[in-house]
N, C-alpha and C positions, 0 to 999 in steps of 0.2 A: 615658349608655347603656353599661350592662356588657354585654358577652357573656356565652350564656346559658348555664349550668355552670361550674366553678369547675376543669375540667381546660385552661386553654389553655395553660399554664405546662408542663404533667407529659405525658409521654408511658409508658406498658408497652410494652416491644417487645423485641426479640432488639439485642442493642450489640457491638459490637467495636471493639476499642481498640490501634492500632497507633502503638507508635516508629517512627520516620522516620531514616535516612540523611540526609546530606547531596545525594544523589542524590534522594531521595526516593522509596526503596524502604524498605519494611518491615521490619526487625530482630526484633519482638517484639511477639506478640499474644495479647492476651485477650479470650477471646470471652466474654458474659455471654447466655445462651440468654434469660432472662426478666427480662429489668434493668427497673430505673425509669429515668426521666430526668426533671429535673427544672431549671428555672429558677429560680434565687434571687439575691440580694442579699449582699453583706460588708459587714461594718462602714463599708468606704469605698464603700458604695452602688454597687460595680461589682458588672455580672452575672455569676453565677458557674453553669455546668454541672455540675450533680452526678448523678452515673452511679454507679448498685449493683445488687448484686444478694442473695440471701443471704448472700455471701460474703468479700462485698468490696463496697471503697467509694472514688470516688475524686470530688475535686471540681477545675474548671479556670475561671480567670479567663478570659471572652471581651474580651479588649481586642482582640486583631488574628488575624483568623483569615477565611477562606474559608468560603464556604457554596456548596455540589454540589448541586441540587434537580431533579437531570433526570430522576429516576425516584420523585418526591415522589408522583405519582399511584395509584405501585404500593408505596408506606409504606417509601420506601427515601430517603436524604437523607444527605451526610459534611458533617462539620464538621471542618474543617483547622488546627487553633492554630499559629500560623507560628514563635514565636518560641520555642515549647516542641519543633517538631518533633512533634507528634501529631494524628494524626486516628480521629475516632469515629464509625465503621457505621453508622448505624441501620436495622434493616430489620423488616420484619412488622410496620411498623406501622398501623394504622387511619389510611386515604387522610385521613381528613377530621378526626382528630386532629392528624394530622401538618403539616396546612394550617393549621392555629390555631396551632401551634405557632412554626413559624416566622415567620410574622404577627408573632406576640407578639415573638418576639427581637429580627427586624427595626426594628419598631417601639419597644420597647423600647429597643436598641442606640442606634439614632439620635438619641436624646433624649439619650442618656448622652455621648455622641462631642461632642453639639453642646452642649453642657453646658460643665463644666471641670471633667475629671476632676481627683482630687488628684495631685501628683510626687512620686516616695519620700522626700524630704523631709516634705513636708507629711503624709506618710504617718506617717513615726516621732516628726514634734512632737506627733500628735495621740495618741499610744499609747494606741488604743481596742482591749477586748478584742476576740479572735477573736470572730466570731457571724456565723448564716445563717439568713437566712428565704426562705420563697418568695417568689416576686416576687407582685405585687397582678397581677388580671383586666387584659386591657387595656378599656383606654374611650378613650371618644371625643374625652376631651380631651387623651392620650397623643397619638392624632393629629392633633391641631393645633397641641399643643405644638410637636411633633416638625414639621411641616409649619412653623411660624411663625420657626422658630431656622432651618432649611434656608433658608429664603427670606433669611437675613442672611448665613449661615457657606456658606462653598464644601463642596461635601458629600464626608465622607472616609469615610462608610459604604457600604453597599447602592450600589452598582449601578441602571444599571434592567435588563431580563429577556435583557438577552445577558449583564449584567457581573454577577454576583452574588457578591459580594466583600464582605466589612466586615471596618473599622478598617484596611484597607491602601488604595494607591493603586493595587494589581495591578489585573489583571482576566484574568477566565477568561472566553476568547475560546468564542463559543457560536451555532452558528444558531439563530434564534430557534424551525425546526421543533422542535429539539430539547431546546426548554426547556417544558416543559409547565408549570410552576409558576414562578408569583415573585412573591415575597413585597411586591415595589412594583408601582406599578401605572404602565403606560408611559402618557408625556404627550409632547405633543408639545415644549414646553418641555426645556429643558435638567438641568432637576432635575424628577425625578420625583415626581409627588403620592402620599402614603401616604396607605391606606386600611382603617377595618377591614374583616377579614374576610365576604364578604357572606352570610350564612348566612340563607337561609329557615324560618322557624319552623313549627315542627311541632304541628297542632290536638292537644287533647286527645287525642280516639282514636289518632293516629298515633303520638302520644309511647308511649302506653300499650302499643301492638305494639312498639315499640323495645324497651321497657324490658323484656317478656317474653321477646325475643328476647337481648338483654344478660343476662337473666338464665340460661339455658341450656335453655330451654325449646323443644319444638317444637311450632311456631307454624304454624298455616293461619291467616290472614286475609285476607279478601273485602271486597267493596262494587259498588257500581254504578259504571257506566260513569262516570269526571268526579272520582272521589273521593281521587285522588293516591293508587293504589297502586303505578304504576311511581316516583314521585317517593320515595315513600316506601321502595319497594326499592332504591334508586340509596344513599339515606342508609345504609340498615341496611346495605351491602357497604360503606361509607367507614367503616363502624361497627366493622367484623371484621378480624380481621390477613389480609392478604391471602394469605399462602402456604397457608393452612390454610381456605380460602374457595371455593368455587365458584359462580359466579352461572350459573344456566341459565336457560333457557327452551322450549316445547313448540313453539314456533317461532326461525326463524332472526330474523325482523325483531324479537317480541320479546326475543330475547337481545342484538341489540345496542343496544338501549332503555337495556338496563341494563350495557350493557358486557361482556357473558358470550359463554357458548357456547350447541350448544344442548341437551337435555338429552341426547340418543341420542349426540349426540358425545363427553359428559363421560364416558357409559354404557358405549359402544364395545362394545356387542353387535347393532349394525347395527338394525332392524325392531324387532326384539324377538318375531319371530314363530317362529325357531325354542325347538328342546324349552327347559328349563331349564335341561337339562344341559350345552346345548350354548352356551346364552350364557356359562356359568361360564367355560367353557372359554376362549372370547372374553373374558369378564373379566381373565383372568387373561395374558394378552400385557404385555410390558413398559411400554408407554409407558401400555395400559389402567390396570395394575394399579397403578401412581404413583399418577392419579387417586384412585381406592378407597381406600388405603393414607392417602395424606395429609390427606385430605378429613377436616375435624372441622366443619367447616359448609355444607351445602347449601343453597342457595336454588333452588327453582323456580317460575318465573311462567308465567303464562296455565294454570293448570295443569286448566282445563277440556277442554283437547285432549289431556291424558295418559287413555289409557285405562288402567281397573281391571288388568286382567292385568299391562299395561307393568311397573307402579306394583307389584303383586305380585311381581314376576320382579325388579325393579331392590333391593325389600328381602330378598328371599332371597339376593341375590346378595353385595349387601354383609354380610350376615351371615355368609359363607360366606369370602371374600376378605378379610375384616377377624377371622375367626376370634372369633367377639363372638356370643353368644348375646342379648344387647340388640336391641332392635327397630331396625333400620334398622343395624345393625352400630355401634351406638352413636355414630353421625352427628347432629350436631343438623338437623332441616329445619326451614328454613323457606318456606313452602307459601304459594302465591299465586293468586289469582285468582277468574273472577267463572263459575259453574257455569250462568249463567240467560245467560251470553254464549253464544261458540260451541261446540259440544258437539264431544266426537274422532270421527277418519273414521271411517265405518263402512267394515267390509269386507263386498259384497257384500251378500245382503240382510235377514243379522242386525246387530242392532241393537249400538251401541257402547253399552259399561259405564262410566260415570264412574270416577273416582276414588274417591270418597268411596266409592264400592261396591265398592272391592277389599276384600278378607278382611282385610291389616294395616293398613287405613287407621286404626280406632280405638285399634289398638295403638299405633301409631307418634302418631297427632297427638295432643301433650297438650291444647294448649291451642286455642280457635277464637276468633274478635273477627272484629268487621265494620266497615267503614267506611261511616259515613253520611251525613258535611257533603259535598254536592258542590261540586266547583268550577270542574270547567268552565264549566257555565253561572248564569247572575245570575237570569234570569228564573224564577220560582217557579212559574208556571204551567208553563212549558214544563219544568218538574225533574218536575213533577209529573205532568204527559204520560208523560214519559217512563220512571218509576217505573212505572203502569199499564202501557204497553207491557212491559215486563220482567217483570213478573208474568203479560201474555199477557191486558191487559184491557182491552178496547176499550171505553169507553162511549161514546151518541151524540155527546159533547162533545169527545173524541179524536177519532173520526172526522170530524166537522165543521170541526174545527180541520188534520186531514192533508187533508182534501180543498181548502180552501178555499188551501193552501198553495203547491197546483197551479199558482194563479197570482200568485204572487210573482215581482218584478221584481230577481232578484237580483244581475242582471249590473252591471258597473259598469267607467269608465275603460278599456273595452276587455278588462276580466279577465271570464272567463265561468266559470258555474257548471259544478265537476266530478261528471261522474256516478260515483253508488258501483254499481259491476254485482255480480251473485251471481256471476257467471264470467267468470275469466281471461281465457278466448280473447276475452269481448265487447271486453274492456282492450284488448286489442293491436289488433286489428282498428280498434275507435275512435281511437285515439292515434296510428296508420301513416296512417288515412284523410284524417284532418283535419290533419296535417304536412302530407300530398301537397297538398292543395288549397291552401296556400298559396302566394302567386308567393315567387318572392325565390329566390337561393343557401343552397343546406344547408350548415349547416357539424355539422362531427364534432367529438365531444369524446372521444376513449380515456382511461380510465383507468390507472395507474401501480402493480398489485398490486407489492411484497414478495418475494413467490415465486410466477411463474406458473404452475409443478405445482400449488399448491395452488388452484388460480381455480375451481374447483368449491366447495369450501369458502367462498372470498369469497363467490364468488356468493351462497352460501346464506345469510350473515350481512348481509352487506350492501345499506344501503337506496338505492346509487347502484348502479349499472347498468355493465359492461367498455363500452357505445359510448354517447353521448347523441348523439342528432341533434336540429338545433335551426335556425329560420327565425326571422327579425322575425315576430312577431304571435303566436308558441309558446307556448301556456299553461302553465303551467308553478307548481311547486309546491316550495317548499324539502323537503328530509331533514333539517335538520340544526338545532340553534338554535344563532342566530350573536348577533346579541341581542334578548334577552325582551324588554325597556324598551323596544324601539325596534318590537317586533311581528314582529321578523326570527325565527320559531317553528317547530318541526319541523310540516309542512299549513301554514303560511302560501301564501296564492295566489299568482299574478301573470303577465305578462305580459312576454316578450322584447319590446324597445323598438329595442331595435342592439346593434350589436358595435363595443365599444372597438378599436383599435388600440393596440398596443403590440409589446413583446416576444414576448405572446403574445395572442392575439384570443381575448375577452371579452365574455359577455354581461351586456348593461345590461336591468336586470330593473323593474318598475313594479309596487308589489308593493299590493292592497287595503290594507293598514291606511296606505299615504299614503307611503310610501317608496321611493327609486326609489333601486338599489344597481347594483352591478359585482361580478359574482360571480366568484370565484376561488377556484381547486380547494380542500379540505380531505380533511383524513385521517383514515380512518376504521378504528382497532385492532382485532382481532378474536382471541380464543383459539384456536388450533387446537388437536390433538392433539396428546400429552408436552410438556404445557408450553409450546408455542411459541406467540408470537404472530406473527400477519400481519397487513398493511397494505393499504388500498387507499386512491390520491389522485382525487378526482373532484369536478366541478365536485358541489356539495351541491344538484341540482337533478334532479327527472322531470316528463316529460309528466303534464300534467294534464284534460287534457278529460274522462280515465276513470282510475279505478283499481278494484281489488275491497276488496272489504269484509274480507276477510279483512288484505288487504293496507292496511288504515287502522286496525288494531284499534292503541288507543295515541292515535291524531292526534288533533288539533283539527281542524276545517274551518269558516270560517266564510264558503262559499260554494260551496254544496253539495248537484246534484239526485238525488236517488234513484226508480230505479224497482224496486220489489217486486213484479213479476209472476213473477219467475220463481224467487221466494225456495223452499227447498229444508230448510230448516234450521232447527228451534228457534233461539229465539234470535238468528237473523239480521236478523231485520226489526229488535231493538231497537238492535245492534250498529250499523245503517246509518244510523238514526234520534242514537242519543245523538253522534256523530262531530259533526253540529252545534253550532256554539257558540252561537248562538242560533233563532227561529223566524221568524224573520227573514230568516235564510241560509237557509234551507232551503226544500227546493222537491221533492213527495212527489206522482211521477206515477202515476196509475191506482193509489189508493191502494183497494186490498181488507182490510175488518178480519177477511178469513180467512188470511191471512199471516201475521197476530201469533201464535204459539204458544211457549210456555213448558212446560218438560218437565214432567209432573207427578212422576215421581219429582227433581228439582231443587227442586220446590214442597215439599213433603213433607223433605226434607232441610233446607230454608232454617227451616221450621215447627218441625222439631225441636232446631236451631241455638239460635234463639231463645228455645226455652222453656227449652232447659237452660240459656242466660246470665242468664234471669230468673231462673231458680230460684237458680240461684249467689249472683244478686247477692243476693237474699233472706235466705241462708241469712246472707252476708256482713253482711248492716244488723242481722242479728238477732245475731251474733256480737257486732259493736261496740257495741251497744246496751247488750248484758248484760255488758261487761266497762267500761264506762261507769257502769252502774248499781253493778257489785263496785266499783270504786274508790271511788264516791259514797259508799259507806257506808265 
């Protein structure tokens, strides 16, 4: 098994290259803005770092050097050569390049160490010329090699994820919060098992928005609910250098889906409901106008809730503040989301404008693609329910099927089914009522923000809550995925069982898919405004009995009752409907098929999508055809 592309070796990124003191302070630096880097081989089959740029070119034997990975997530990583005295920067680079990468060295490295390298003897008997090639892909037999020689030789590489150290016997003392990346994989054993990289493969369609996106293009692509567009957004920002990247979102919950902000706060002209003039003005504040200025990639998701005007006023603005007569102030976007979801607030009782319906939207979007393999759900009939519901089409055979669902038995092991509400207040009200009524001692769990000035801001990004209150018998629902394999998923169910003792009291959770856990707090990053980031620690758990639909857009639920009587909103009834992972789970009270509605101007928009990708592709087969047939001759 190779991994899939032939860049895990190569990194593009900004490099700096610093002489060392004896102290270990910096003498002499070169900074390289847009270098390669590269992994290869010498003649004596040692790994060799080669760093350039246009201008310069330099290459370093890794036999004993230090590896710094504590801000590997935001494309930032130092490589320490101990014996040379230098260390090398790397920063801006693609999170999820940068992860293969080091994989690769790692990996690499340890096979070499555990090896027999040659001694400079053995070096000048064999006087072979100078020569450098890249190193080969890693595979899976690099890992077992590497795994089978570690299992004989005491290991004098790699670390596990506090020591991250190779070819020395140092270690770089490290709390484990603070290591977000390592390149071995912690075991309980005393030598750590190496593993590849575990990279999820990308369908067709999704490779195909990547690679539009890689190529500089700006990208709207949509799909239905279940079609891995946040998965797919999560990839494309690991895909971008991170200083010149903005990941947003039209909400707070969705932006930290994908790790971002959310768009109004990247925007920092508040509402966006004053004049034009007056948001400029607001653009142009110091910490706003960084944003504007730096920004060469936007991403925006859910982008059904941006209204037309917003999405107007946000491209005049960057054209203005970026001094760029180019559409969008010559900012790549890329554009996210599903139009036939939930549509943006209206104010009062004119009707909200899409996006697609702003005046620069055709200017600005080059390119459009949809996504259509689902994946949330397996069942074919219920994809297909659910597809009609989204178009706003009930036949008797959907309604037969929502009603009859009424009486599904979905409760299970004490975990019961969560209602999706059209409204917040119904959330709170249910989730306060049904704590009270259990017997037992309340216990409180507080949160641990960063900076508690900004706890308005958390609040808004974050999917744990400043206080959880929690009883034996507490339904309850993870935020967070802790692990996929094991069913531990952001909407997994469950049910509070007790509280550990320890240091600190803990809840023991019993969770539907068959796993009973001990949950302990996790932390959750958030962008704020100029650049900063904040933090929040909190057990990764909410009440479950209710949540709103707005507030599930994203999740899986695979135990889950909906009542649409009091649905209000295009688009909501399918919203509350696809949240199900199967039909199974799902349990659809006082089901009316005059709830389902789908906008007709979104219908008409999806219609026109369509025809112009048909026609494309058409034009495209008759292109190939005739430059097939000129060769032929």
């Amino acid at each position: 098994m190779v991994l899939p592309g032939d860049d895990s070796a190569q990194l593009q990124c900004c490099v700096a290259v610093e002489r060392l003191n004896s102290a270990g302070q910096a003498t002499k630096r070169q900074v390289m803005r847009k270098a390669s880097v590269l992994l290869g081989r010498n003649e004596f089959r040692e790994i060799i770092l080669h760093v350039s740029d246009a201008k310069a070119s330099q290459k370093y034997t890794l036999k004993e050097f230090k590896l710094f990975t504590k801000f590997a997530k935001e494309g930032k990583c130092t490589v320490q050569l101990l014996p040379e005295n230098v260390q090398v920067l790397i920063s801006n680079c693609p999170p999820d390049q940068l992860s293969v990468f080091l994989k690769t060295l790692s990996i690499k490295h340890q096979v070499w160490l555990a090896g027999k390298p040659l001694s400079g003897r053995e070096k000048l008997k064999a006087g072979l010329p100078h020569s450098f090639e890249a190193i080969s892909p890693l595979q899976q037999k690099d890992v077992q090699k590497a795994n089978e020689l570690r299992s004989k030789v005491p290991p004098k590489g790699l670390a596990d994820r506090t020591n991250k150290v190779a070819g020395t016997g140092q270690q770089v003392k490290r709390s484990r919060s603070d290591c977000d990346f390592s390149p071995v994989k912690a075991n309980p054993s005393k030598k750590p098992i190496l593993s590849l990289p575990l990279v999820r493969k990308l369908n067709k369609e999704q490779a195909a928005v990547l690679s539009a996106v890689l190529s500089g293009k700006n990208v709207f692509f949509t799909g239905s609910a279940g079609t891995g567009k946040s998965f797919l957004l999560k990839r494309i920002v690991g895909s971008l250098p991170p200083k010149s990247t903005y990941a947003t979102a039209s909400t707070g919950v969705a932006a930290c889906h994908i790790g971002g902000t959310t768009l109004h706060n990247f925007a920092g002209i508040g509402s966006g409901s004053a004049p034009l003039e007056q948001c400029m003005e607001l653009a142009q504040r110091s910490g706003v106008l960084q944003h504007w200025t730096s920004c060469r990639h936007l991403i925006i998701d859910e982008v059904s809730m941006v209204e037309a005007s917003f999405f107007d006023k946000l491209e005049s603005i960057a054209r203005s503040v970026r001094r760029s007569t180019e559409p969008f102030g010559g900012i790549q976007l890329i554009v996210c989301g599903d139009f036939l979801q939930l549509p943006p607030v209206s104010r009062g009782k004119e009707k909200a404008t899409f996006c697609f319906q702003a005046r620069s939207w055709r200017k600005v979007i080059q390119v459009n693609m949809e996504l259509t393999e689902v994946r949330r759900q397996t069942d074919q009939s219920f994809i297909s329910l659910l597809q009609a519901v989204r178009v706003g089409r009930v036949t008797e055979e959907v309604t037969a099927k929502l009603l009859k669902s009424a009486y599904h038995k979905i409760e299970r092991d004490g975990i019961l089914a969560t209602r999706l509400c059209t409204h917040k207040d119904d959330v709170e009200l249910t989730n306060e009522s049904k704590l009270k009524q259990l017997t037992g001692s309340l216990r409180a769990f507080e949160a641990v923000d960063s900076d508690p000035a900004l706890v308005k801001t958390i609040d808004a990004q974050s999917p744990a809550g400043r206080i959880l209150q929690l009883k034996v018998g507490a339904q309850v629902m993870l935020t967070k995925n802790l692990d996929v394999q094991r069913g531990l998923v952001n909407g997994a169910r469950g049910v509070v069982v007790n509280f550990e003792l320890g240091k600190q009291e803990l809840p023991r959770v019993r969770f539907l898919c068959g796993v009973t856990e001990v949950l302990k707090p996790e932390r959750w990053v958030f962008k704020a405004g100029g650049g900063l980031y904040v933090s929040r620690q909190q057990l990764p758990l909410k009440l479950a009995w209710a949540i709103s639909i707005h507030k599930s857009q994203g999740m899986t639920l695979d135990c889950v009752e909906i009542s649409l009587a009091r649905v209000f909103e295009s688009g909501q009834a399918y919203v509350a409907l696809s949240r199900a992972k199967s039909l199974e789970g799902l349990r659809v009270m006082d089901f009316n098929p005059g709830v389902v509605r789908a906008d007709p101007d979104v219908l008409l928009f999806y219609k026109k999508l369509r025809k112009e990708r048909l026609l494309l592709q058409a034009s495209m087969d008759e292109f190939v055809g005739k430059t097939n047939k000129e060769n032929h001759w």
